[in-house]
KOLFI-845012 format. One record per atom (N, C-alpha, C): x, y, z. Coordinates in steps of 0.001 Angstrom, whole numbers, plus 500000, padded with zeros to 6 digits. Atoms other than C-alpha are relative to their C-alpha. Layout:
BEGIN
XYZ...
This chain:
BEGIN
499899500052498567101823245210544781501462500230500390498732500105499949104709245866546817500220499757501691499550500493498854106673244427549678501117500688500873498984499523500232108920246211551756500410499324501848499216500490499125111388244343554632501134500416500287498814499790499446113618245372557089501005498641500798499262500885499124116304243089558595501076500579501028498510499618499505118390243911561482500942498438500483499274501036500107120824241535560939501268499720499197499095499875500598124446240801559612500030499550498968499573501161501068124526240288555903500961498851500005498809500813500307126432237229555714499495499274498405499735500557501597127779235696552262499707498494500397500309501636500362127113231816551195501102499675499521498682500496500845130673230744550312499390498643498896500806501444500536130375227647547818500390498816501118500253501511498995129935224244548990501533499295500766499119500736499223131968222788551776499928498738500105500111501737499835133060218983552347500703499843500943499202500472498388133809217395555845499677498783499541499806501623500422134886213655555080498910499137499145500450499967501184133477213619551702498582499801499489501619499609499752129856214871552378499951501565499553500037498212499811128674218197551327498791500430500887500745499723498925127358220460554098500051501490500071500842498959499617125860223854554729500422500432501353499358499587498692127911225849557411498831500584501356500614499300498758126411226391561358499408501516499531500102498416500029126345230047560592499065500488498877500645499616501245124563230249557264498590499471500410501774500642499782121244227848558666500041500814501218500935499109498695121113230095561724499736501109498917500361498696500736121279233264559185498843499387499221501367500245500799118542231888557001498976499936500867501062500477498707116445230633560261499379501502500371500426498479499495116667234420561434499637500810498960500838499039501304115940236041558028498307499459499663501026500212500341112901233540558039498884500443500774500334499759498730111652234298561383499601501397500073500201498766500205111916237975560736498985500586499406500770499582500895110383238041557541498277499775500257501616500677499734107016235920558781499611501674501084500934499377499074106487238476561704499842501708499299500205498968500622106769241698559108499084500245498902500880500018501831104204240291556124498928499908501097501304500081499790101067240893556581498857499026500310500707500973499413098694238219557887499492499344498870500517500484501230096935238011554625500995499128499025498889499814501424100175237822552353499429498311499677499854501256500751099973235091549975501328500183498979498334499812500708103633233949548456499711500440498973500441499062501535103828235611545440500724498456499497499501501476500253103728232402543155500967500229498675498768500344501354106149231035540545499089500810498517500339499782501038106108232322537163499449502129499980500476498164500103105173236331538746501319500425499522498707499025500151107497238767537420500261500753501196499505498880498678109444240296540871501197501355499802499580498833499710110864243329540700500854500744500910499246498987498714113956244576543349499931500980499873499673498326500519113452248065543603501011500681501246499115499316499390115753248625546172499849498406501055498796500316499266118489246248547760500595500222501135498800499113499480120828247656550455500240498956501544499330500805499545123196245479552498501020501546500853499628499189499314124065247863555460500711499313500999499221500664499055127285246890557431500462501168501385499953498697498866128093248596561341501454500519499377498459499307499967131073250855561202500721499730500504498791501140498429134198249217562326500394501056500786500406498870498827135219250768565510501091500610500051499358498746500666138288252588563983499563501079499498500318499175500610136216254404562395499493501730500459499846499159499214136527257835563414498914501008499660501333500367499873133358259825563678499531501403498865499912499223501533134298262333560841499716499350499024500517500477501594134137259965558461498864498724500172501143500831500425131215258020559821499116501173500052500764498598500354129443261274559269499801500071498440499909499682502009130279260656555272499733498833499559500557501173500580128535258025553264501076499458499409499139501166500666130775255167552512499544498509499895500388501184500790130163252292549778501204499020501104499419501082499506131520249025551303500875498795498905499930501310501309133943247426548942501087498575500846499016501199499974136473244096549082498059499057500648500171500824499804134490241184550599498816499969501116500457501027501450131843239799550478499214500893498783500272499642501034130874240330547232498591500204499202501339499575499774127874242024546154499117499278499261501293500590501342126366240307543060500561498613500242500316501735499919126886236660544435499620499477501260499568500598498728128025235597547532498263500236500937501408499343499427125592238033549383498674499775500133501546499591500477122532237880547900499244498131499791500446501648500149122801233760547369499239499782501294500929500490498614122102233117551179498616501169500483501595499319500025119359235955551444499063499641499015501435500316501176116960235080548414500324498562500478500182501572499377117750231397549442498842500020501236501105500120499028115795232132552857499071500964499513501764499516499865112856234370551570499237498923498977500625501172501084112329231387548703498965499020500775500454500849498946109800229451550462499213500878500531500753499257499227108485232405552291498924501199499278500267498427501180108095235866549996499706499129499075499841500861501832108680233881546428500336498502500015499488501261500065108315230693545612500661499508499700498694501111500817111366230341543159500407501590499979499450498528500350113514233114543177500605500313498721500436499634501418113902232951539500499571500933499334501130498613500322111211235056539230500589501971499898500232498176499578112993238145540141500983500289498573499945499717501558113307239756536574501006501309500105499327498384500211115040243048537600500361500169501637499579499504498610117002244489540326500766501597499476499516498494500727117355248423540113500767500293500843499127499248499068119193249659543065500499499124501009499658500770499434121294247135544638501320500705500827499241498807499564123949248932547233500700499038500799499601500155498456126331247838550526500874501204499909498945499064498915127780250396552762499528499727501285499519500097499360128615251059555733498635501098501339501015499177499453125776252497558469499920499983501563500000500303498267125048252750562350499709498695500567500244501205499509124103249102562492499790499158498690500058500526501344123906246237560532498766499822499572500987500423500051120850245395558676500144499973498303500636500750501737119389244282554874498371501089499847501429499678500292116624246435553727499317499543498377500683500493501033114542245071550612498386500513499223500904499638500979111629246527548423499482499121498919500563500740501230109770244200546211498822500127499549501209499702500774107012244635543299499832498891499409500210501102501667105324242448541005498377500177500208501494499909500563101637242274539624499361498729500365
């Protein structure tokens, strides 16, 4: 089977854990971004869907963490595909607070996901997260 989700929405990263007077806490900005990735995702699955449960093998077959073009950007070279590098960082930060909110929703343990083939960020006309997922 396969799943495929759009988000228009700003990747944001999951820094690690913060402490305000020696509590740890989960920044404003990261529980609205999960809230809106959850919110999203419910009204794009199918009525039927059932979570794909623990223990399936999941499959990313395509990733892609699409950021807007900053507004220097002059319109020659947003005409030319450009990778997005420095910050945030693609194989942690990123991807922690997104699979955190579809866990629960899509997959029950994100564990599960055995393979990721085409994982990307650049730079595009708006922001958004697009995602592809398989498993049996």
């Amino acid at each position: 089977m396969e799943i495929n989700l759009t988000f228009n929405v700003r990747p944001t990263p999951h820094q690690s854990i913060q402490y305000r007077k020696g509590f740890a806490y989960t920044p404003k900005r990261i529980k609205e971004f999960k809230k809106n990735i959850v919110t999203l995702a419910k009204q794009q699955l199918p009525k039927d869907f059932q979570m794909i449960a623990s223990g399936t093998e999941i499959t990313v077959e395509e990733l892609h963490y699409i950021f807007r073009y900053p507004t220097n950007f002059s319109k020659k070279k947003k005409e030319t595909f450009l990778y997005r590098s420095g910050r945030p960082d693609l194989l942690d930060n990123i991807n922690k607070a997104f699979m955190d909110a579809l866990e629960g929703v899509v997959f029950e343990k994100d564990e599960n996901i055995v393979h990721v083939k085409d994982l990307q960020k650049y730079y595009g006309p708006e922001d958004m997260i697009k995602i592809k997922l398989s498993y049996e």
